[in-house]
MARKOLTOR-737652 format. One record per residue (C-alpha): residue in three letters; x, y, z. Coordinates in Angstrom, 1 decimal. Layout:
+------+--------+--------+--------+
: rest :      x :      y :      z :
+------+--------+--------+--------+
:  ALA :      X :      Y :      Z :
...
+------+--------+--------+--------+
! end
This chain:
+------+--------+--------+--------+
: rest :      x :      y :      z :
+------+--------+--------+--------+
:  UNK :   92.5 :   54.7 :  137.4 :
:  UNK :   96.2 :   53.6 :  136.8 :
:  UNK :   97.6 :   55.1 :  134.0 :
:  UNK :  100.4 :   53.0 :  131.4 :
:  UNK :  102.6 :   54.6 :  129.2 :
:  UNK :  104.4 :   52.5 :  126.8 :
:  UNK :  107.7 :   52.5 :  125.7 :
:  UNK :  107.5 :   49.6 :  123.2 :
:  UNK :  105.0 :   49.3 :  120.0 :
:  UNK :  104.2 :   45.5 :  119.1 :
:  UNK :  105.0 :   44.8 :  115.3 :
:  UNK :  104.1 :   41.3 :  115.7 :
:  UNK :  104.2 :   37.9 :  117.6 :
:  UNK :  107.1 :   38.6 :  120.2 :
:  UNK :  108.6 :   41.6 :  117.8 :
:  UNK :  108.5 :   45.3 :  119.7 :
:  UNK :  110.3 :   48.3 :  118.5 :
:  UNK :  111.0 :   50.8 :  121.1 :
:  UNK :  109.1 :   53.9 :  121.2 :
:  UNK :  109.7 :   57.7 :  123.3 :
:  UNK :  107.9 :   60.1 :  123.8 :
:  UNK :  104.2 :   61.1 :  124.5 :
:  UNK :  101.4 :   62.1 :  122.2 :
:  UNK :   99.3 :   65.1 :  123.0 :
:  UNK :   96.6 :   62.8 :  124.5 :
:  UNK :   99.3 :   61.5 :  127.1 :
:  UNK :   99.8 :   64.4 :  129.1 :
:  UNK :   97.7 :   65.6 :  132.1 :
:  UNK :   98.3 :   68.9 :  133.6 :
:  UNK :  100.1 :   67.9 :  136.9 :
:  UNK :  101.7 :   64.7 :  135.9 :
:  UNK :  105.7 :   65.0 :  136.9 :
:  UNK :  108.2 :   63.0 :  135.2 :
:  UNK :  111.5 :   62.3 :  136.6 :
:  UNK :  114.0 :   62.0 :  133.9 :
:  UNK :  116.9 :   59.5 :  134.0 :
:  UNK :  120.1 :   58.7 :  133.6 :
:  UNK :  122.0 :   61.7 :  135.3 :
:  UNK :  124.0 :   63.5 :  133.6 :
:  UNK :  127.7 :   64.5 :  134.7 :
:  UNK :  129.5 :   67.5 :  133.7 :
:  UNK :  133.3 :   67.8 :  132.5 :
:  UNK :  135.7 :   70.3 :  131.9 :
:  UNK :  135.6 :   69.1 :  128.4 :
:  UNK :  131.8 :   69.6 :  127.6 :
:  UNK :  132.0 :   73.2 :  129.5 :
:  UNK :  135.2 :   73.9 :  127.3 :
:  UNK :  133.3 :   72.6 :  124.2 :
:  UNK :  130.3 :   74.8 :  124.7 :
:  UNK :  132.6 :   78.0 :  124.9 :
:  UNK :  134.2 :   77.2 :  121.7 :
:  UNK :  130.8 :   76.1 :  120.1 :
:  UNK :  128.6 :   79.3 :  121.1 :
:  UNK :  131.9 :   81.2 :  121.0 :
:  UNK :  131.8 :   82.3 :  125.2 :
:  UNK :  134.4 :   84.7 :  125.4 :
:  UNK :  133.6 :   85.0 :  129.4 :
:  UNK :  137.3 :   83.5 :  130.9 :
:  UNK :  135.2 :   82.3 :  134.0 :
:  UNK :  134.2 :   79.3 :  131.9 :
:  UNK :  137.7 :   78.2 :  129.9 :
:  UNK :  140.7 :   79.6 :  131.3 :
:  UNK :  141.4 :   77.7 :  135.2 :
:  UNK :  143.7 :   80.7 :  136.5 :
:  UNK :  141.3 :   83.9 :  135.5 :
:  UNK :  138.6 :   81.6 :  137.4 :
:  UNK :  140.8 :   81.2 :  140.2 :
:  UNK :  140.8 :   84.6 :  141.2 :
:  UNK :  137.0 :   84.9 :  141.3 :
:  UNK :  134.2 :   84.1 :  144.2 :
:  UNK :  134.2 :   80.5 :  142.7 :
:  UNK :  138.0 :   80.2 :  142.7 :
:  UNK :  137.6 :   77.4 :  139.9 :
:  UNK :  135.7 :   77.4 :  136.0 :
:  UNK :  132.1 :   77.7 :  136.3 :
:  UNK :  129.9 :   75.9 :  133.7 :
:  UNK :  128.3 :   78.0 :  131.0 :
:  UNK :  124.5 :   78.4 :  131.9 :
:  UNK :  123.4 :   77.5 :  128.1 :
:  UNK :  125.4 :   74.2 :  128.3 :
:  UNK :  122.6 :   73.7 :  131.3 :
:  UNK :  119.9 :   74.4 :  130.1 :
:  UNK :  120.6 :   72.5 :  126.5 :
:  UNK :  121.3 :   69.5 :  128.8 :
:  UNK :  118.3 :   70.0 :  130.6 :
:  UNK :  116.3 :   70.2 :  127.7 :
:  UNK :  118.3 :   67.3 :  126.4 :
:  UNK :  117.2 :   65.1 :  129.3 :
:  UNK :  113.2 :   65.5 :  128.9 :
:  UNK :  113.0 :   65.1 :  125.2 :
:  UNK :  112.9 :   61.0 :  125.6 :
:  UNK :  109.4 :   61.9 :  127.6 :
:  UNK :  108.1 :   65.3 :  126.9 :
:  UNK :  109.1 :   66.0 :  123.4 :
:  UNK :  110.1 :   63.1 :  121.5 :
:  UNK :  106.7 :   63.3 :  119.9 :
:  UNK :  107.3 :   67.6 :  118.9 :
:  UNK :  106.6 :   68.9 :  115.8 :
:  UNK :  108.5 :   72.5 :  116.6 :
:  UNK :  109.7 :   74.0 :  120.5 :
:  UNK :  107.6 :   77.5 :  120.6 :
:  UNK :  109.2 :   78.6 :  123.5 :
:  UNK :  111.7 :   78.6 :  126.4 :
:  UNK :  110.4 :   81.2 :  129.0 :
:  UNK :  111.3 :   82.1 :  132.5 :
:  UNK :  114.6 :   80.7 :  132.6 :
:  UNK :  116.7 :   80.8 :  135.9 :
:  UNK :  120.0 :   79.8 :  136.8 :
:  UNK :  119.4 :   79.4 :  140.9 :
:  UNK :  122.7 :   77.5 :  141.2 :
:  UNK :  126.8 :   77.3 :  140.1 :
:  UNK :  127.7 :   74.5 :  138.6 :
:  UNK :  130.8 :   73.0 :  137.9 :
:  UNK :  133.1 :   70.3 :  136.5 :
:  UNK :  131.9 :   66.6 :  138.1 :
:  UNK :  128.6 :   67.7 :  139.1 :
:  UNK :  125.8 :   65.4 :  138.0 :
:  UNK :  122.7 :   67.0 :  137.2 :
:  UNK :  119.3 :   65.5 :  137.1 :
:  UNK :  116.2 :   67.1 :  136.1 :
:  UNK :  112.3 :   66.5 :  136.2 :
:  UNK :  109.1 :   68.3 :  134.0 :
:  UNK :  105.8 :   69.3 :  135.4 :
:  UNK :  102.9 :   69.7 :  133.3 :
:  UNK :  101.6 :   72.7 :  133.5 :
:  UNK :   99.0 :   73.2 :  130.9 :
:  UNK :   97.9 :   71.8 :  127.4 :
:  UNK :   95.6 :   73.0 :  124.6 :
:  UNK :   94.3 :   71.7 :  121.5 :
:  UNK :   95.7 :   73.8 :  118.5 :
:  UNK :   93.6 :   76.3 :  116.6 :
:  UNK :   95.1 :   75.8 :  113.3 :
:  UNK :   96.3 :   72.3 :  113.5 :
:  UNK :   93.8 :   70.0 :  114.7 :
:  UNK :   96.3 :   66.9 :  114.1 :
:  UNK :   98.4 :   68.6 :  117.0 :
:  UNK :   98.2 :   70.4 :  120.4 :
:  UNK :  100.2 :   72.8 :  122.8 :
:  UNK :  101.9 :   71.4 :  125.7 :
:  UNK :  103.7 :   73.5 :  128.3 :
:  UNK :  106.6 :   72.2 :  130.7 :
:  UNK :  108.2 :   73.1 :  133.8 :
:  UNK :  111.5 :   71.6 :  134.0 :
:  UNK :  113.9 :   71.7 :  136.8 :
:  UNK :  117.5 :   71.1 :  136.7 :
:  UNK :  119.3 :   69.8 :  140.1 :
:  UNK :  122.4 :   68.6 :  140.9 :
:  UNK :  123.9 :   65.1 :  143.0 :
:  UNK :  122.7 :   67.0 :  146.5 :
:  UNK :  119.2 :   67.4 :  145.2 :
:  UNK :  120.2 :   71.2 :  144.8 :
:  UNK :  118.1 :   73.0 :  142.5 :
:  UNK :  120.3 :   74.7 :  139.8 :
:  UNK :  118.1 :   75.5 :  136.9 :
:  UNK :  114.6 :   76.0 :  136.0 :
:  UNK :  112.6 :   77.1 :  132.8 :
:  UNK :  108.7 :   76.5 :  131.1 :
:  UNK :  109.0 :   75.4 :  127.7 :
:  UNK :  106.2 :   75.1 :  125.5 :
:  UNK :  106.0 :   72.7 :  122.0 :
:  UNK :  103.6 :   71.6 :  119.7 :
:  UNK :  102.7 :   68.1 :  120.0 :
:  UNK :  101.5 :   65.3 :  117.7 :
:  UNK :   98.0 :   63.7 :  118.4 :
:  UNK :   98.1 :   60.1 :  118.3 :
:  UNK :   98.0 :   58.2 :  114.7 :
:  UNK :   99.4 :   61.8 :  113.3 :
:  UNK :  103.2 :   61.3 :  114.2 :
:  UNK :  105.4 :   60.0 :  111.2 :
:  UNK :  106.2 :   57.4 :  114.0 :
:  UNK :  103.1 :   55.6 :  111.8 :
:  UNK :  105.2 :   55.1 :  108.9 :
:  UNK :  106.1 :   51.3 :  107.8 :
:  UNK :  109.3 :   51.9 :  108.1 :
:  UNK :  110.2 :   53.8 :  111.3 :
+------+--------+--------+--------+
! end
């Protein structure tokens, strides 16, 4: 059976409003979704991350100290990765989330630098109804990060809490 997942909702004769995201009943355990577009890294954003989580480590904001290290250049904070990562799936795997429960087995396989473009793709791994919210249900992810050369860089399992179709606030009028 081929499965369709929408991206629009019909609100009349020719009239759609774009949707994202996937209710609980939407996800099978095994179903992989490559998200898209890419996603390209600058010295800015890397710079901006330091400032914003307040990264003292030199290897990610000052060129010279960086230059006398194994990577001879700035490397790219980890958490700026894995926020983008997580950034990238939301349109599929958590647009629909009522709360993140977890980010678990995180690993950073790869460097990363300024001008790479990283890409990344989620696995379902498992899903549950919830015990004490039947309008919802627990979905686990595995994500993977790679960059332009197909390179893994990053990987993680995050788990959320999903809406079950005609629960989402998606339903109101106005929205």
């Amino acid at each position: 059976m081929e499965k369709t997942l929408s991206a629009y909702r019909e609100l009349g004769p020719k009239h759609y409003r774009e949707t994202s995201g996937l209710y609980y009943e939407d996800f099978e355990v095994g179903d992989v979704f490559e998200h898209r577009p890419g996603r390209t890294i600058t010295d800015v954003d890397n710079i901006w991350m330091t400032l914003l989580t307040m990264n003292v480590q030199p290897v990610h904001f000052d060129a010279a100290y960086a230059a006398k290290t194994e990577w001879k250049k700035m490397l790219v904070d980890s958490t700026l990765t894995l926020a983008l990562l997580t950034g990238m799936s939301v349109r599929t795997v958590s647009a629909k989330v009522v709360a993140n429960l977890g980010w678990d087995k995180v690993k950073a396989t790869h460097p990363i630098f300024a001008g790479d473009t990283l890409y990344a793709e989620s696995t379902v791994l498992s899903k549950r109804d919830s015990k004490s919210r039947p309008t919802q249900g627990i979905v686990t992810v595995s994500t993977r990060g790679l960059n332009q050369d197909g390179i893994d860089v990053m990987s993680f399992e995050r788990t959320m809490l999903i809406y079950k179709r005609g629960r989402s606030p998606e339903g109101a009028a106005n929205y």
